[in-house]
Each structure stands twice: as structure tokens, then as C-alpha cells.
Wavefront OBJ file of the C-alpha trace (Angstrom):
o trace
v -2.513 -0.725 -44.126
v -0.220 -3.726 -44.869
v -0.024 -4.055 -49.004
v 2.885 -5.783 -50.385
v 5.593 -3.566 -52.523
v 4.607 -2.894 -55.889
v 6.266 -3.811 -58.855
v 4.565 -1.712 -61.235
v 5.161 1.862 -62.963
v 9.173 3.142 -63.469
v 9.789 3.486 -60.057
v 9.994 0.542 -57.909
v 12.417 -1.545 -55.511
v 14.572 -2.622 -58.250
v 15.882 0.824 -58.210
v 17.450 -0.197 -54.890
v 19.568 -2.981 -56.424
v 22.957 -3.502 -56.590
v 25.826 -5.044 -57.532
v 27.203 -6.971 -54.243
v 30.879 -7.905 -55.272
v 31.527 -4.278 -56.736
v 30.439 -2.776 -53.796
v 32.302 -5.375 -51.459
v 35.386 -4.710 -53.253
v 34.665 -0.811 -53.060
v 34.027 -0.411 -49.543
v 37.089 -2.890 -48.581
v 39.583 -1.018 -50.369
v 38.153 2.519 -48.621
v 38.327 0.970 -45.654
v 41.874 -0.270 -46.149
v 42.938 3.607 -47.260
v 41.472 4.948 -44.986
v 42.713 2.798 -42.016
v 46.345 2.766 -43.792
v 46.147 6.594 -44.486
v 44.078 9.155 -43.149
v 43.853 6.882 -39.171
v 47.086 5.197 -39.363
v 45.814 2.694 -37.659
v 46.147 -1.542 -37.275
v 43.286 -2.605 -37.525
v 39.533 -2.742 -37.043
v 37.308 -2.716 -33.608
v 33.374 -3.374 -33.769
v 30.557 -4.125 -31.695
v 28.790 -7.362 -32.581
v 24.719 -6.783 -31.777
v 23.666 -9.752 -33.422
v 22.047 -7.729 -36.256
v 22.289 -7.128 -40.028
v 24.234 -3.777 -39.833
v 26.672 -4.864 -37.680
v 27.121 -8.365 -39.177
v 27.780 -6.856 -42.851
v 30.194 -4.210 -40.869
v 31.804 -7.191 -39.667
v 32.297 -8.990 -42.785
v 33.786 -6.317 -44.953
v 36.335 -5.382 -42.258
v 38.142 -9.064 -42.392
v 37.848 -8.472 -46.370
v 39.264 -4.995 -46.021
v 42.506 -6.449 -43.368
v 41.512 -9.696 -42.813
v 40.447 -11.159 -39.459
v 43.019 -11.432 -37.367
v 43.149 -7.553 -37.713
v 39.434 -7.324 -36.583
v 38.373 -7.579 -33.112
v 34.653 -7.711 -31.721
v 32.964 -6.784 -28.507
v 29.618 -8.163 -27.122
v 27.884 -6.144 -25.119
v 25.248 -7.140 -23.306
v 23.286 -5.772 -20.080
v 20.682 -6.280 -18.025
v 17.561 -5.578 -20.471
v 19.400 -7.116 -23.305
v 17.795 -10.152 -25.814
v 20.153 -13.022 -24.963
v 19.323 -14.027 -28.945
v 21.481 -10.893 -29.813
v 24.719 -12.463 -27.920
v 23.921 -15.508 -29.326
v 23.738 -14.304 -32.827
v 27.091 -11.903 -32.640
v 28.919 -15.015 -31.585
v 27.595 -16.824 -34.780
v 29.007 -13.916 -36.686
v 32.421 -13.819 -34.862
v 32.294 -17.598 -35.319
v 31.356 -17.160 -39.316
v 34.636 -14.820 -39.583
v 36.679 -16.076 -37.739
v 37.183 -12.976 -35.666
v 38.513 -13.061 -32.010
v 35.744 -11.570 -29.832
v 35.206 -11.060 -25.748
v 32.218 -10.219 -23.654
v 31.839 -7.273 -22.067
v 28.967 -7.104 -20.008
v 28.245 -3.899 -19.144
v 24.902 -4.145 -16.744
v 27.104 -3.263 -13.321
v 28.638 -0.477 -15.240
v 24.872 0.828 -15.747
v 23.834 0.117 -12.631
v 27.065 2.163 -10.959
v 26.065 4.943 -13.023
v 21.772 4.843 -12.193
v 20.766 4.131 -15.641
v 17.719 1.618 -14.396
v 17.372 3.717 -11.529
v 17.161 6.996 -13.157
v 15.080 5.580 -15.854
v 12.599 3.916 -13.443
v 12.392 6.649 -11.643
v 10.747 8.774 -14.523
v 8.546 5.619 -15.123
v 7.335 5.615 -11.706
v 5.718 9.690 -12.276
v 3.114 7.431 -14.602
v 3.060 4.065 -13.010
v 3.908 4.592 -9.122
v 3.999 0.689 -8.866
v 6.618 0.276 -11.838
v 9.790 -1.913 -10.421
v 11.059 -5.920 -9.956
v 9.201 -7.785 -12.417
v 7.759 -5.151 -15.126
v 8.963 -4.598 -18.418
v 8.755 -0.788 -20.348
v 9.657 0.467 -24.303
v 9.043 3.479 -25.761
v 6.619 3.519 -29.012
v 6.235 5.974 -31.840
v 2.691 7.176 -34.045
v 2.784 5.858 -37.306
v 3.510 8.428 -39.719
v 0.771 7.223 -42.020
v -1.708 8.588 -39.482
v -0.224 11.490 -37.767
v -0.103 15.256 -38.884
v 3.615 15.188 -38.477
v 4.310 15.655 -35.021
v 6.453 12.387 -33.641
v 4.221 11.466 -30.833
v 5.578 8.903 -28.547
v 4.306 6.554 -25.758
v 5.386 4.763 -23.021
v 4.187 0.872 -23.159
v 4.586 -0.690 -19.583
v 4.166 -4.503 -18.898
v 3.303 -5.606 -15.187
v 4.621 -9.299 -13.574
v 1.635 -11.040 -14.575
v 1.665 -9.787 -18.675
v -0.489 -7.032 -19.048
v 0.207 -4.572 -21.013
v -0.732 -0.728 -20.792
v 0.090 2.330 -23.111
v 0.362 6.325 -21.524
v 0.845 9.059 -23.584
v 4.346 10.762 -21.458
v 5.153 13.999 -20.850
v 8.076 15.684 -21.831
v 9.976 15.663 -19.183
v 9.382 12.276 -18.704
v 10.244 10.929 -22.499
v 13.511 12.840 -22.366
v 14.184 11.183 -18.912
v 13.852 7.889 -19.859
v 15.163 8.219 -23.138
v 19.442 10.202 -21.587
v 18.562 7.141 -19.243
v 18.889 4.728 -21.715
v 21.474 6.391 -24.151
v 23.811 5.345 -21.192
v 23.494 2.568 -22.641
v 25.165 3.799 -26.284
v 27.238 5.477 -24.755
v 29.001 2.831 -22.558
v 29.360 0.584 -25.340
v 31.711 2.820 -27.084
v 33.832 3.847 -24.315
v 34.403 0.315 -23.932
v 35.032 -0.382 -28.185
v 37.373 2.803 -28.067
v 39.690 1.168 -25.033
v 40.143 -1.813 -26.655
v 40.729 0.412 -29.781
v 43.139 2.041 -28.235
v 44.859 -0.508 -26.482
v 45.311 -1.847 -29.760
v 45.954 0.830 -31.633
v 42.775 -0.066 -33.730
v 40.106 2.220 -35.058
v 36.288 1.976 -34.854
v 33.625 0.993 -36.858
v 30.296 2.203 -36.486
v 27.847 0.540 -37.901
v 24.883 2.565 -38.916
v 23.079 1.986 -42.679
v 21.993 5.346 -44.832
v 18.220 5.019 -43.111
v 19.356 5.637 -39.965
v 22.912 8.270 -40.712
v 20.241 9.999 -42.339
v 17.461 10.273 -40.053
v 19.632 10.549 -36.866
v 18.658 6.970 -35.419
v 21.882 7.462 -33.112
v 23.339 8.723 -29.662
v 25.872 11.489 -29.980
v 28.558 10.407 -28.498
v 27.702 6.685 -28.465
v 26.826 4.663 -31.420
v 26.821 7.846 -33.256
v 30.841 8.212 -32.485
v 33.223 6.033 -34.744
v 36.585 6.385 -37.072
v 34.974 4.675 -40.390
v 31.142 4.171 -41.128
v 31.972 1.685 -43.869
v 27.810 1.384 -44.786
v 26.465 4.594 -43.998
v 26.055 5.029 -47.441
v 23.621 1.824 -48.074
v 20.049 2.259 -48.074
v 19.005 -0.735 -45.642
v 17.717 -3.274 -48.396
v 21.195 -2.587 -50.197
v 22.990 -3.784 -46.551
v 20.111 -6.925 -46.863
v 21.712 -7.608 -49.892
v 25.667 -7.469 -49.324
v 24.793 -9.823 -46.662
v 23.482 -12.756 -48.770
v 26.813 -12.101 -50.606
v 28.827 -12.169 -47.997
v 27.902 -15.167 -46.124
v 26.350 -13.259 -42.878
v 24.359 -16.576 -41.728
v 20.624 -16.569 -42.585
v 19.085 -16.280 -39.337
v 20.445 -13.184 -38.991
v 18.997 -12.084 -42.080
v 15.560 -12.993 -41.249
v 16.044 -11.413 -37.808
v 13.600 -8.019 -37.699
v 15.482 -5.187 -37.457
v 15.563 -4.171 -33.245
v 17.196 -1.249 -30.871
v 17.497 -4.226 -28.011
v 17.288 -1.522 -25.760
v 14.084 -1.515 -23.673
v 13.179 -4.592 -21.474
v 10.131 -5.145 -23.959
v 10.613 -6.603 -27.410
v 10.947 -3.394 -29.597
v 10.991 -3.217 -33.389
v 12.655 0.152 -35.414
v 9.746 1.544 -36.665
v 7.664 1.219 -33.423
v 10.561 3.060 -31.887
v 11.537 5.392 -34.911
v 10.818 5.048 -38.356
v 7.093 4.117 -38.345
v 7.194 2.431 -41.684
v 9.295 -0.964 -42.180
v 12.807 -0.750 -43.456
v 11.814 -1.582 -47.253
v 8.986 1.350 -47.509
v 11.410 3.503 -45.944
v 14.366 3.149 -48.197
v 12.041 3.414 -51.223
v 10.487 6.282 -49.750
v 13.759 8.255 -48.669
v 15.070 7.362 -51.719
v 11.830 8.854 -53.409
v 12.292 11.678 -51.938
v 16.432 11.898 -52.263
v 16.050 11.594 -56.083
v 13.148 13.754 -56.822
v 10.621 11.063 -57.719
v 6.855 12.006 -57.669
v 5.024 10.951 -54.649
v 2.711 9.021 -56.808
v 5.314 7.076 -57.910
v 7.048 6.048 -54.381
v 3.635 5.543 -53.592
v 2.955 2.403 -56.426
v 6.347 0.788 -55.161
v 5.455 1.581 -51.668
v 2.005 0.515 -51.647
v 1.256 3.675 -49.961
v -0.803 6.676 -51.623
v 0.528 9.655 -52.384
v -0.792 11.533 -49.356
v 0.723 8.972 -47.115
v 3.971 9.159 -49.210
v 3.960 13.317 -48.424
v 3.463 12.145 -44.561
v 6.763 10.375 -44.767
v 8.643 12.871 -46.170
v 7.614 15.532 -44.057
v 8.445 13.109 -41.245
v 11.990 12.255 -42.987
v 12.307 16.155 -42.865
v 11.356 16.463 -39.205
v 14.087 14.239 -38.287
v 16.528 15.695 -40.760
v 15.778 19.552 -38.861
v 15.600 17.833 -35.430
v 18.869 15.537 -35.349
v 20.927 17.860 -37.705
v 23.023 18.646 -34.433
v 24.002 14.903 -34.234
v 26.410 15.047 -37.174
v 28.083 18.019 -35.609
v 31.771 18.582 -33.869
v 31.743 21.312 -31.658
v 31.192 24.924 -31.920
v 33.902 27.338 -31.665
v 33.586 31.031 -31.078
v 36.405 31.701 -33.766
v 37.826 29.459 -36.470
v 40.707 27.468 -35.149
v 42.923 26.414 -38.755
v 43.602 23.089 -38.920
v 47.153 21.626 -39.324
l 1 2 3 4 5 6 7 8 9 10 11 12 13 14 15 16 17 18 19 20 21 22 23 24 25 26 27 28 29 30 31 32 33 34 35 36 37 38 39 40 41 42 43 44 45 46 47 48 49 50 51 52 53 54 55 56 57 58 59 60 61 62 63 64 65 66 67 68 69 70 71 72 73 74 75 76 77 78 79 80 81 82 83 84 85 86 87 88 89 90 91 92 93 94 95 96 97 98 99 100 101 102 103 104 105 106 107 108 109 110 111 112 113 114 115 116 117 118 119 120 121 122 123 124 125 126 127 128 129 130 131 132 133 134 135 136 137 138 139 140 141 142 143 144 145 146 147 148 149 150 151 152 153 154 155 156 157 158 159 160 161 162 163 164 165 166 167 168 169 170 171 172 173 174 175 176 177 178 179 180 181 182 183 184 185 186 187 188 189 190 191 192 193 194 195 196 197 198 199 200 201 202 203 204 205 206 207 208 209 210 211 212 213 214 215 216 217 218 219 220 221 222 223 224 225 226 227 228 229 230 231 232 233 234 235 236 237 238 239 240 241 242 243 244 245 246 247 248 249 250 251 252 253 254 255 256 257 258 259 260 261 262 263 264 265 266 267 268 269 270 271 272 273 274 275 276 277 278 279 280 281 282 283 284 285 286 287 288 289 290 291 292 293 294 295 296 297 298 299 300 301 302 303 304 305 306 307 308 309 310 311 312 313 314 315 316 317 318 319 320 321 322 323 324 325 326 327 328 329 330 331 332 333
């Protein structure tokens, strides 16, 4: 099912507009209080992955301190689009912001990530090495009953393409393969943070804070989230306002983290980012199913799918926003 968003009945994606200056101006002077304040801290460190979230993230910290107080990283490795280096140099380039690569492919490789990761590929395809290509997709959550059912898609050296249902073992052993991959990036932002005495941004938009699209200790770890509060289409449009170059804004939203071209919602969220938002936000602001539905395109039936999806995530990455647990209380000072 592929209909276009509806613009009929009370509820639709106007709902999701805002005002791009106000909200520019809001987030800069947070950031700057919060930087100035709470993290007593220079200035601003971000990785640059070529995409919307990151661009916007970008733009408002050289508006919040200005760019010689912002400093990017690009951070590629060995199953990494080269478009998405490209692009975050475009951005840096944009701003005005001082940037370095920091390719971190030998890192991976010292630690096994492609060998571990292959490894659990190899259980289901014993011939899987030089020359294939894998991702990881998801069931749509039109169609399924609410259980997240995901598949391994495998690509041989001459293009064919195959799809095996995984099990367990083997989707959580490819997927702590590849959150290596989050994880290095950040230990890399937080040394040049700290040689800098900068903080972090992390970029993710409300869709994904929400829903835990993140790796605990990896993209999930940052000082400021500047848009965590933006519903994606609301980060679509601060970018048009804030000069982050068009291509960028054209480019689908990607992890750029399997070898194989992978979209968001084959990976995660099922649905594109613009049913999504209207559909969390549905379901954030008590709005009948029916209703998301007309915006959506979607009927109400596949509207309840969503949200018990949204929920499933909610219950399943709750432990992702969490510090850690102590046996007793320890005050704070």
C-alpha cells in the first residue's frame, strides 16, 4: 500500500508544522546555556554522516557558538557509502566548520567486527566472504501481528540476491557485530571532545529518541541532543531554513551500516519517516486511529498495528535511556 498523505479531516500533516526561525533561535540559545552552564564546556563536537539529522545538528551548533567553536568528524569504514563522506564534507564546507577524517575500518578490523559478523553469516550461507554484500531487513508493520520479525538479505559476487529468516542467536550476532561500529565513532568524537575541552552532540530526531533507533553507548551517548525533540518532518523543515544544501534533503533517510544499500524503515521503522511522525504523533496526542489513518493514508487497523509496534519498541529499548543501576541511592552533589 503506497497512498499519498491525506489532507483531509482535522487531523493531518499540517499539525506537524512549525515555525523554523523560532525554533532555530530556541534550540541555539539552549544549546548555548547549556554548553556555558550545566557542561562548562568550549564548544561543540559532532559527527558529520552526510544525513539530515546530523546536517541540521550541525547548523544550529555554529548558530548556537558559531563555527569556529564547532568541530566535525567523518567517519567512514569499510562498508560505508562513499556519498555519505562526500555529503558531510558539503555540510562542513556549507558552515564553515573545520572537520578531519577519521577512518575507522582498521580500528574494526583490530577489534573482529567483519570477522565476528561474518562469522554468524556464514551459520546460513557457508560460502558468505570476499565479494558478497549482507543487511538486515524488518516485516512491515502493516502486515505483521506485532512481533518485529527480521531477515538477513545476502548478495553474492555476481548480484543475486537471497533473503533467510535468522535465528536468534544469529540476529543478535550480527547485529553487537555491527554496533562496533556506533560505538567506535563516539570514542573517537569524545577524544577529540576532550582534547578540546568540547562537548558532544548527538544527533538523533524524536522518531528515533523515542523508539530506541540507537546503540547504548554509541550514538546513543552524547552531552546535548539539540533535536531529539523534533518529529523528523519538523528536522526536514529547519533544514530548508537553515541552508543544509538540497541534496541532502532529498537524500532517503539510511543507517549506512550494512554493505547493502539499507533504508530506516527496512531496517526499523517499517513505515516511511512522514507516516511515522504522523502516526507517533497520533498516538502521543490522543488522536483517534481513524483520524491518523486519513492523514496517513493508512486504515485504522493498520494505524493500531503501528502503535502497538511504537509500543513494542518503547517496552523493548526502555533500557537504552538508562544510567546504571545501583543497589542503594548514591545522593548527588
Amino acid at each position: 500500500m503506497n497512498m499519498p498523505l491525506a489532507q483531509t479531516g482535522s487531523f493531518s500533516a499540517a499539525m506537524l508544522t512549525i515555525d523554523p526561525e523560532a525554533e532555530a533561535t530556541r534550540i541555539s540559545a539552549a544549546l548555548r546555556s547549556q554548553l556555558t552552564g550545566t557542561l562548562r564546556r568550549r564548544g561543540l563536537v559532532l559527527g558529520l554522516s552526510g544525513g539530515v539529522d546530523s546536517s541540521v545538528s550541525a547548523a544550529l551548533a555554529v548558530r548556537a557558538v558559531g563555527a569556529k567553536n564547532v568541530f566535525a568528524l567523518f567517519m567512514p569504514e569499510d562498508d560505508s557509502d562513499p556519498e555519505s563522506l562526500r555529503l558531510g564534507r558539503l555540510v562542513a564546507e556549507t558552515f564553515g566548520i573545520a572537520a578531519v577524517v577519521e577512518n575507522i575500518g582498521p580500528t574494526l578490523k583490530a577489534m573482529g567486527c567483519y570477522e565476528r559478523r561474518d562469522a554468524f553469516i556464514r551459520e546460513l550461507v557457508p560460502e558468505y566472504g570476499a565479494g558478497w554484500a549482507c543487511k538486515i531487513v524488518i516485516a512491515n508493520a502493516l502486515t505483521n501481528e506485532g512481533y518485529n520479525i527480521s531477515s538477513l538479505v545476502v548478495q553474492d559476487p555476481e548480484g543475486k540476491q537471497s533473503k533467510l529468516r535468522m535465528p536468534p542467536h544469529v540476529y543478535l550476532g550480527i547485529v553487537a557485530s555491527t554496533n562496533m561500529k556506533q560505538r567506535t565513532r563516539k570514542q573517537v568524537e569524545y577524544f577529540h571532545a576532550d582534547r578540546l575541552n568540547y562537548a558532544v552532540i548527538g544527533t538523533p530526531n524524536r522518531l528515533e529518541y523515542d523508539q530506541g533507533f540507537f546503540v547504548k553507548n554509541g550514538d546513543g551517548a552524547a552531552d546535548v541532543k539539540p533535536i531529539a525533540h523534533l518529529y523528523k518532518s519538523q528536522v526536514y523543515q529547519l533544514a530548508a531554513h537553515l541552508g543544509v544544501p538540497e541534496e541532502i534533503r532529498r537524500r532517503p533517510p539510511t543507517t549506512d551500516t550494512y554493505s547493502l544499500q539499507q533504508t530506516q524503515e527496512e531496517f526499523y521503522f517499517s513505515l516511511p519517516y512522514d507516516r511515522m511522525d504522523l502516526c507517533l504523533y497520533g498516538l502521543n496526542n490522543g488522536i483517534a486511529a481513524e483520524e491518523v489513518g486519513r492523514a496517513a493514508g493508512l486504515t485504522a487497523e493498520q494505524v493500531g498495528r503501528v502503535w502497538t509496534d511504537i509500543a513494542s519498541k518503547r517496552k523493548t529499548t526502555r533500557y537504552l535511556h538508562s544510567g546504571p543501576l545501583l543497589v542503594d541511592p548514591v545522593p548527588e552533589i
